[in-house]
C-alpha positions in Angstrom: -61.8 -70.5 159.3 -65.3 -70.5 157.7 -67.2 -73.2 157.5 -67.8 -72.4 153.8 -64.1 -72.2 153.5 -63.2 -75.9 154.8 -63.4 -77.6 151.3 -61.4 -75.3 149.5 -58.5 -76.0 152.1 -59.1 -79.6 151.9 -58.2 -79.8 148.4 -55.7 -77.4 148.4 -53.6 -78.9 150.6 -54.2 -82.3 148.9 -53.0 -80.9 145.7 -49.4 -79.8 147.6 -50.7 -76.5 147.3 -50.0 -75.2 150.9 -46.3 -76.7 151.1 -44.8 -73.4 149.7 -45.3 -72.8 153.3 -43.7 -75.6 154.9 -40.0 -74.9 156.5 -39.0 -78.4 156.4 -39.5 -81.8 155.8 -42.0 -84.0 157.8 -43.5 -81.1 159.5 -46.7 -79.2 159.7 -47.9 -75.5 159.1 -49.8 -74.1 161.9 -52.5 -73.8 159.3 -52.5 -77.6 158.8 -52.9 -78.3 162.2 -55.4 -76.4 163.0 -56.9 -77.9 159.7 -56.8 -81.3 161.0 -53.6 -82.3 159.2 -51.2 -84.9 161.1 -47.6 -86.6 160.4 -48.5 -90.3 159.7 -44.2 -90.3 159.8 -42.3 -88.2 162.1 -39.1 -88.1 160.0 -37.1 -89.3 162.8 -38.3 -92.9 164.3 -40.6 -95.5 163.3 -43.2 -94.7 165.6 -46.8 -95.4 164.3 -45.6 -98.4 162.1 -45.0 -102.3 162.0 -44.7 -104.2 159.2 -47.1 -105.9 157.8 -46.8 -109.5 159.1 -45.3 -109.0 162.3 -46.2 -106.9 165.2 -43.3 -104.7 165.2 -41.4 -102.5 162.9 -38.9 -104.7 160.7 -35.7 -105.4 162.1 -33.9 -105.0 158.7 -34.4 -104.1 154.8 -36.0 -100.4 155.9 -33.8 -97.4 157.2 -34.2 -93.8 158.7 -32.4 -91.9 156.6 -31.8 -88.0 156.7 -35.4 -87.4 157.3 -36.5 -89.9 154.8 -37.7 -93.6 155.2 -35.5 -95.7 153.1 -36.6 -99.3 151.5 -33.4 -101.2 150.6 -32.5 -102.8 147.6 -32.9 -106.5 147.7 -33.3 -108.4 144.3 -37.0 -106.9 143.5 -38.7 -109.6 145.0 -42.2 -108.8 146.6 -42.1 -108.4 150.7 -39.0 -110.9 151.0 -36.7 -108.6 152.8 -37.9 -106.6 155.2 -41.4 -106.7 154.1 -44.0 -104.0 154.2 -44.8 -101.8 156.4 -48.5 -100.4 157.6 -49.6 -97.7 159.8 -51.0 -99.4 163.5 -54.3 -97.2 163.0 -57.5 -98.2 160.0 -58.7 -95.5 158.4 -61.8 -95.0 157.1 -62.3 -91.7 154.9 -59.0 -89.3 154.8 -56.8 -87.3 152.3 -52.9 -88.9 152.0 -49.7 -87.3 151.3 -46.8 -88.9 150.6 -43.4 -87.4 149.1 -41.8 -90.7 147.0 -38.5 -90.9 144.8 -38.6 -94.1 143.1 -35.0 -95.6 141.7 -34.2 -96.6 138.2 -36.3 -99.8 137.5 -37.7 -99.5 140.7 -41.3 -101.2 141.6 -43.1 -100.2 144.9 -46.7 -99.4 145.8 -49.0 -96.9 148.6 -51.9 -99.3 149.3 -54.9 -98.3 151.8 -57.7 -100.9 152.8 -55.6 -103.0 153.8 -56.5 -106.1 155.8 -52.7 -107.9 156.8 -54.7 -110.8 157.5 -56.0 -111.8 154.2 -52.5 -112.6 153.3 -50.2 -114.4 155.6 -48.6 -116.5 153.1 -46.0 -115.3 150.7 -46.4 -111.9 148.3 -47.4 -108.5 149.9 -50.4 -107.2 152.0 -53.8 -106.7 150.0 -54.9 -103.6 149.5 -56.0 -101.3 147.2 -52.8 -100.3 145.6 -51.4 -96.5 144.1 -48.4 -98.1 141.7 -44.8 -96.6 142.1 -42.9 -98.1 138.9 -39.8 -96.7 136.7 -42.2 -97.3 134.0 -39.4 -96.5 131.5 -37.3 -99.6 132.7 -39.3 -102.0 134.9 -40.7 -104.7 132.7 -44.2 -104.4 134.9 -45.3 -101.4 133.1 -45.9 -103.5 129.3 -48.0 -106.2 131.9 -51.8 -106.1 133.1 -54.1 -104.6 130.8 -53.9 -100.7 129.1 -51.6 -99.7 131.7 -53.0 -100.8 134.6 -49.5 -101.2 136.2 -48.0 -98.2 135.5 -47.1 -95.3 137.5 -50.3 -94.2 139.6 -52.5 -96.9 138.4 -55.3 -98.2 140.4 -53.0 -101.5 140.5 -53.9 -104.4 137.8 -57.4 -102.4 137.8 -57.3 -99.1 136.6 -54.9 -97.0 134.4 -53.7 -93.6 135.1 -55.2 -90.8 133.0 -52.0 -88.9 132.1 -54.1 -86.2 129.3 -53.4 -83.2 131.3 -51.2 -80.8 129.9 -49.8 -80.1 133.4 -49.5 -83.6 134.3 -45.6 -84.4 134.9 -43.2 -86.6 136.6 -39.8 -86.0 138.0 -37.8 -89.4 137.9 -35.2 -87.8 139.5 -36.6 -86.0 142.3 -39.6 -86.9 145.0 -43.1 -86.8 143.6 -46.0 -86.5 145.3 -48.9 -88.9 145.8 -52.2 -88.2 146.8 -55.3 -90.2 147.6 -58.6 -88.8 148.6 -61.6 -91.5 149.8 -64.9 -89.8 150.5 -67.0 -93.2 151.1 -67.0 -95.2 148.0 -65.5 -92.8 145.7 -61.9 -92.8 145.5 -59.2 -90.6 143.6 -55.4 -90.8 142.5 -53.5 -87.5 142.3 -49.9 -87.0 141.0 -48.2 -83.7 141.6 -51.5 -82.3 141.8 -53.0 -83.3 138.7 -55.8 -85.9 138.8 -55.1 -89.8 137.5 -57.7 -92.2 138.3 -61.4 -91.5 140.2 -63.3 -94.8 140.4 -66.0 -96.2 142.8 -66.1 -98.7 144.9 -68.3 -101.4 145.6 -70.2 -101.1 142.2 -71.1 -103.6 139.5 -68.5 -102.3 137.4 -65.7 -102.2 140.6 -66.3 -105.7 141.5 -66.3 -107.0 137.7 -62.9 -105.3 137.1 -61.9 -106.8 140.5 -63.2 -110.2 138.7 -60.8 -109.9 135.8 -57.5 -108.8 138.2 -55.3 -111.1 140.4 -57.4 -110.1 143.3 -60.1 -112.5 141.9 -59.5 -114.7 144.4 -60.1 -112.2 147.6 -63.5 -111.9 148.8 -64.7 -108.6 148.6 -61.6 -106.8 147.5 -61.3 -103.4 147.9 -64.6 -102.8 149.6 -63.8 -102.4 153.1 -64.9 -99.9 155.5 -61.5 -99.2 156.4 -58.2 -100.7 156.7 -54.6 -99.6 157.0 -52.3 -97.6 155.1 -48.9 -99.4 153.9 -45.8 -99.0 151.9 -44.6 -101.5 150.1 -41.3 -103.8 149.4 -40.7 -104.7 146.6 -36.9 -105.2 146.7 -36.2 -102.1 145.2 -34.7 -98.9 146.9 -37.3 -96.3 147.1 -37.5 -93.5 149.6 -40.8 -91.7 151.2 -40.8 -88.5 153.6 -43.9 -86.1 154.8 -46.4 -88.8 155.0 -49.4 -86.7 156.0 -53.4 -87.6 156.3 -56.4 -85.5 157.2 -59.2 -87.5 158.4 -62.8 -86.9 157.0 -64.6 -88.8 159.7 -65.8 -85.6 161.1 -67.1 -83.9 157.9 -70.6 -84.5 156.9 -69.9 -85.7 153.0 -72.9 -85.2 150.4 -74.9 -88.4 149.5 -73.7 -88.5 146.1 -70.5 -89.0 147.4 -71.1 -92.3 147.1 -73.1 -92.7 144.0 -71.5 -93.5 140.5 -73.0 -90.2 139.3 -71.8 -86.7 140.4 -73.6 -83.5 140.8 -72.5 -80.5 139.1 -73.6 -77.0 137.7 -74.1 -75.3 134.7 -72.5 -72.4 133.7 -75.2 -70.9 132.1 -77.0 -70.4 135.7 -74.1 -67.5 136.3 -74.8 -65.5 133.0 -75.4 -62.4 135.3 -72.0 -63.6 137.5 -67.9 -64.0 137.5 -65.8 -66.4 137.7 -65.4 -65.9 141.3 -69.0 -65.6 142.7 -69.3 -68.7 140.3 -66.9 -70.5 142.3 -68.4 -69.2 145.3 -71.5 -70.5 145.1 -70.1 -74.0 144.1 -68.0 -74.1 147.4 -70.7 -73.4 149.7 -73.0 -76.2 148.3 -70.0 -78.4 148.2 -69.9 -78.9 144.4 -67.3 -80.2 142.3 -68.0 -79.8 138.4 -69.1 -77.2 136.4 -69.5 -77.1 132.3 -68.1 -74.3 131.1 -69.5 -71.8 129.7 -67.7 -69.0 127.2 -68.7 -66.1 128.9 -66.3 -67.2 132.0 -64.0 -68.8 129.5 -63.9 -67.0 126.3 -63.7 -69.5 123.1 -60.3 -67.3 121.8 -58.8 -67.8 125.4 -55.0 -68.0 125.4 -53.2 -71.2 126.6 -52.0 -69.2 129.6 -55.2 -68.0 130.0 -56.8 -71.6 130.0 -54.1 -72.1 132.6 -55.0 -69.6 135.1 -58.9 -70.5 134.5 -58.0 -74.2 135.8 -55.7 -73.5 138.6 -58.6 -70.9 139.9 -61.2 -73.7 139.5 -58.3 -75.9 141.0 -58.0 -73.6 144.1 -61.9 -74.2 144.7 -61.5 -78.2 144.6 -63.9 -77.6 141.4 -63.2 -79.5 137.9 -64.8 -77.9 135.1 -65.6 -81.4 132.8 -67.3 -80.4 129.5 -67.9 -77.1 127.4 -71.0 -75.5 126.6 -73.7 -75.2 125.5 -72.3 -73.7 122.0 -74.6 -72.9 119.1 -72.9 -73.6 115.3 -74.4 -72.5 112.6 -71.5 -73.0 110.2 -68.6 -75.4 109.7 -66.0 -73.0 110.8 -68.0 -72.5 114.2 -67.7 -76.2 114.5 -64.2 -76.5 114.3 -63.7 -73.8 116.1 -65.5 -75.3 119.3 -63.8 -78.5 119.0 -60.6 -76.8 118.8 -61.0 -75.1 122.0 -62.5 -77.9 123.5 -58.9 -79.4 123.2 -57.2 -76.5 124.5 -59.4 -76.4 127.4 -58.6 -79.9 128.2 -62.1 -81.6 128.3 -63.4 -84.8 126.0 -67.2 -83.3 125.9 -68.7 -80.6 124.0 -72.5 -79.9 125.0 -73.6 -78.4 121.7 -76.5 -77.0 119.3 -75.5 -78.1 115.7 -77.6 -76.9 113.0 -79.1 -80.4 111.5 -77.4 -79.4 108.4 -74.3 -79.9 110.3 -74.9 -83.4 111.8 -72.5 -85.2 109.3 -69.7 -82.8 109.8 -70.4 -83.0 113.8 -69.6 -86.7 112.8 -66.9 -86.3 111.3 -65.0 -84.2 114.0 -66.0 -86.2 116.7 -64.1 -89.2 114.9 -61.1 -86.9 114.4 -61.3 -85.9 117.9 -62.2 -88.8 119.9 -64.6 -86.6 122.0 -68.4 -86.7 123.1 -71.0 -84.5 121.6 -73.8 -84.4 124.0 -77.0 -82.0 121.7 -78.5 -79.6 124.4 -82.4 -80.2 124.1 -84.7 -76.9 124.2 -88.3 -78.0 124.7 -90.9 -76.1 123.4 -89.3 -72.6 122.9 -87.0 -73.5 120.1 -87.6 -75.7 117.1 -84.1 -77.2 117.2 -83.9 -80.3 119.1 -87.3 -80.0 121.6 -86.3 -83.3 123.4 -85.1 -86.2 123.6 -87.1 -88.0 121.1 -85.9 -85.9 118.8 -82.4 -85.6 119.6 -82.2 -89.5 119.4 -84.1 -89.6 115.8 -81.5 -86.9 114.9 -78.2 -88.9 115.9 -78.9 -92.9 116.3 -77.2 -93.4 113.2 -74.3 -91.5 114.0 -71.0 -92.2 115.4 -71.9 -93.6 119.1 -70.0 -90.7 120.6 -73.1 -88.7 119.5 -75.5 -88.2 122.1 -77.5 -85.8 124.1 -77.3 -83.5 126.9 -81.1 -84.8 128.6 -82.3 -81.5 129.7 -85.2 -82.6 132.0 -87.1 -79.9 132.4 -87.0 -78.9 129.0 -87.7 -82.4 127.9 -90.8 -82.4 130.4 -92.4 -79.0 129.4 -92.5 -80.5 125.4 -94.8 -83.7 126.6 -92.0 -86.0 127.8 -91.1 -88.2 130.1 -87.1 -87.5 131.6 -87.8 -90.6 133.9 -88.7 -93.0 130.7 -86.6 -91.2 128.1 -83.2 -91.5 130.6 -84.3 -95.5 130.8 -84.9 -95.7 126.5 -81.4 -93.3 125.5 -79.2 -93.8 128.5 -76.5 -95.3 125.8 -76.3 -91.7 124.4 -76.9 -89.7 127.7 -73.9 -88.0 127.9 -74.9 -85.3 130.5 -77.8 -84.4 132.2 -79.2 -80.8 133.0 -81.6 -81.2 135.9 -83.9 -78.6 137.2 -88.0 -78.7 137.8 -90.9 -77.0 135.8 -94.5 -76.4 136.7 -96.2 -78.2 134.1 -95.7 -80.9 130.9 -96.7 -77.9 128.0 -94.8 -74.8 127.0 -96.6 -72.6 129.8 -94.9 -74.6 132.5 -91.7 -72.5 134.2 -88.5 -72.8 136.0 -88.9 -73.2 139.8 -86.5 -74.7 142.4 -86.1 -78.7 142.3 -88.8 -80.3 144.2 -91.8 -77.5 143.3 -92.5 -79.1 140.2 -94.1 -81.8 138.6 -91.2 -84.0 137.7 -90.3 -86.8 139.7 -87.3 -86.4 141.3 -87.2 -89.8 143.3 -87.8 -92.1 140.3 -85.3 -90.5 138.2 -82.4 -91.0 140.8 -83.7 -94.5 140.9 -83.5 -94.5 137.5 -80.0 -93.2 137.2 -78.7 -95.7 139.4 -80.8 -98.2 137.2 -79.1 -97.4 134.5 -75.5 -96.9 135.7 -75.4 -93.8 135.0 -72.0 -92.5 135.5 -71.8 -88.8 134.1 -72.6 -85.3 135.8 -76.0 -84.0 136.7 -76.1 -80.5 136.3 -78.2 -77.8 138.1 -79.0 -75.1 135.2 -81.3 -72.8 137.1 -83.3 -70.9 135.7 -85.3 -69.2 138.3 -84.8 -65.7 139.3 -81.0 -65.8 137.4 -79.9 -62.4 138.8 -80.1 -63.7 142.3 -80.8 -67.6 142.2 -78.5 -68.4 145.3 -81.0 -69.6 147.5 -83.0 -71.3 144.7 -79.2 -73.2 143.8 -79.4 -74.1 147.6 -82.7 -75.1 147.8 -82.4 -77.4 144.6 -78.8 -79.1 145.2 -80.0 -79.6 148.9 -83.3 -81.3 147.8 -82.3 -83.2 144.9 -79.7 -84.4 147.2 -82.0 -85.2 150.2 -83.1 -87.3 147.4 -80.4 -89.3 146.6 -80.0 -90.4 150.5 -84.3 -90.9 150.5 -84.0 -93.4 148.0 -81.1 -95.0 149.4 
């Protein structure tokens, strides 16, 4: 397999996506082993566990069960039967799989970093938790806050997103969990479709942590590693093909574990497919893209919005806003925001005329989306930089911001570095790139040739909490700007670990 390959399998097979070819339960492809895939369950004994508070498996209130491991029914108390049960091995970074079927009104949980020791006394193991709940009929569901304890919460923390039109939920059949940890930043799947992303060890982590019942354990959730465990919570619930991939051995990016992800704009591949598109973003190891409607036209078909997904989908890439789109009239505007919906995403990087401002305003309260105003520097009139994107919106609805093209907003006079620090309240995405100079004759070149400071800008993302997508748009040499892409992700990156 290619090296270039590796990510695209990795979140393939975390998706489910390779268990069409699976023969049976609790086994592996030949293709997942030599991928690095391994049975945390064997389907037949209970090798590789114990329970949580004793050093060997428990003697009662769990079963083997026609390849599936059974939890017993016992009142729906928490860990007072046969109490839960971890893996013997910590983990560290990994992908989990795990097949569930939860009963009616049943309660149970996957929870990784988990220290047994923290909690010797009565209640469960502490851990990070992925909720299992019959949310329909266990009474846990209307508790916490916004839905923190429903099904595939970030337990008592974090709520599941459940927006996608392809999110779904069998309550009669198994399900499938997954949870991918790359360092800090963590993610919740369900069936394939993505419910929570959060990161640990962060200002905003530990304050949520502050606010949960985990108040009182130092340092919740911000282990190096821990064990994996399943929980009893007295009600019958079932798991088979437990599975895990270990990411030990794989270099991760930098930004991995920065609150801020790196992305690409569309634009960059006006001379490109879809495909090389997607390409390009697997070899640098990128995950987001903003799309733009020459890939993903803006009268695209349901099904056709579909297939565009599941092919970002099968290159582990989410595409997280749309744009940027030029309106000139009303009916262009509700056209966008239309097929912003249909694509599925909650920001719009646009270029209203300023006639159109109020109406903008008045979409985005009908919508509930972002509207981040692409800035042009010097070339175009319309919105030069930030200044003047900020004049232009700070009386709007807050949902009105601005799409901080740096470079632009560097080659009309400005400072990116100073203007992130003075807007970052309406810095909805970022566009970064480098230029050759502060006045109209400066030009594109790859990240790092230029004037503008990359290492204070990161510092002053992170200053700033800044928790969007920055977005190469290169514009350097656009009908072959591969190795500029490389160059640029790889610098602005070296960045990030520089200023560490």
């Amino acid at each position: 397999m290619k090296k270039n390959k590796i990510i695209i399998i990795i979140i393939m097979a975390a998706m489910g996506l390779a268990r069409e070819a699976k023969s049976q339960d609790n086994t592996l492809t030949a293709q997942e082993v030599a991928e690095g895939w391994r049975l945390l369950w064997d389907g037949r004994t209970t090798d590789g566990w114990r329970g949580a508070k004793i050093a060997t498996f428990p003697a009662h209130g769990w079963s083997v069960e026609n390849g599936t491991l059974r939890v017993h029914k016992s009142g729906g108390a928490e860990s007072t039967n046969g109490g839960d049960i971890i893996t013997t091995r910590k983990y560290r970074n990994f992908i989990l799989n795990v097949d569930f079927k939860i009963t009616r009104g049943a309660n149970s949980g996957i929870k990784y970093f988990v220290d047994p020791d923290l909690n010797r006394g009565e209640g469960s193991a502490i851990g990070c938790e992925f909720q299992l709940l019959d949310d329909d009929h266990h009474p846990d569901a209307k508790l916490g806050v916004k839905g923190n304890r429903t099904l595939g919460a970030l337990y008592d923390l974090i709520p599941p997103d459940r927006s996608a039109k392809d999110y779904r939920f069998d309550a009669n059949d198994f399900n499938t969990a997954t949870i991918i940890v790359e360092g800090r930043r963590v993610q919740h799947y369900l069936n394939g479709i993505k419910i929570v992303e959060y990161i640990r060890n962060t200002q905003a982590f530990n304050a949520l942590v502050a606010y949960s019942k985990y108040v009182d354990w130092p340092a919740f959730g911000n282990a190096a590693e821990g064990h994996i465990l399943l929980q009893d919570h007295g009600d019958e619930v079932f798991f088979k093909n437990i599975k895990i991939k270990e990411l030990n051995g794989e270099q991760q990016p930098p930004d991995t574990d920065e609150p801020f992800r790196i992305g690409m704009a569309g634009y960059t591949f006006v001379h490109f497919d879809l495909d090389k598109t997607l390409e390009t973003l697997r070899q640098n190891k990128v995950h987001y893209l903003c799309i733009k409607d020459f890939h993903l036209p803006l009268h695209s078909t349901d099904e056709q919005i579909a297939a565009f997904h599941a092919k970002l989908a099968e290159s582990g890439v989410t595409g997280y806003a749309v744009g940027p789109i030029y309106m000139k009239t009303e009916a262009e505007v509700d056209r966008a925001f239309a097929y912003a919906k249909r694509v599925g995403v909650k920001l719009i990087v646009g270029v209203p005329n300023l006639e159109l401002l109020p109406y903008v305003d008045k979409k985005v309260k009908e919508y509930d989306f972002k509207y981040a105003i692409h800035l042009h520097g010097p070339d175009i009139a319309l919105y030069p930089d930030a200044d003047d994107a900020w004049n232009h919106t700070k009386d709007l609805d807050p949902r009105i911001g601005m799409c901080l093209d740096i470079g632009h907003d560097t080659r009309n006079g400005k400072d990116p570095v100073a203007d992130l620090k003075k807007y970052h309240s309406r810095v909805f995405d970022i566009h970064i790139k480098d230029v050759t100079g502060t006045t109209k004759e400066g030009y594109s070149v790859e990240i790092g040739r230029g004037v503008i400071d990359f290492p204070a800008f990161v510092r002053a993302l992170r200053e700033v909490d800044y928790r969007d997508v920055c977005s190469l748009e290169h514009e350097k040499d656009m009908k072959n700007p591969f190795a500029g892409i490389s160059e640029s992700i790889g610098y602005f990156r070296g960045v990030i670990k520089a200023t560490k």
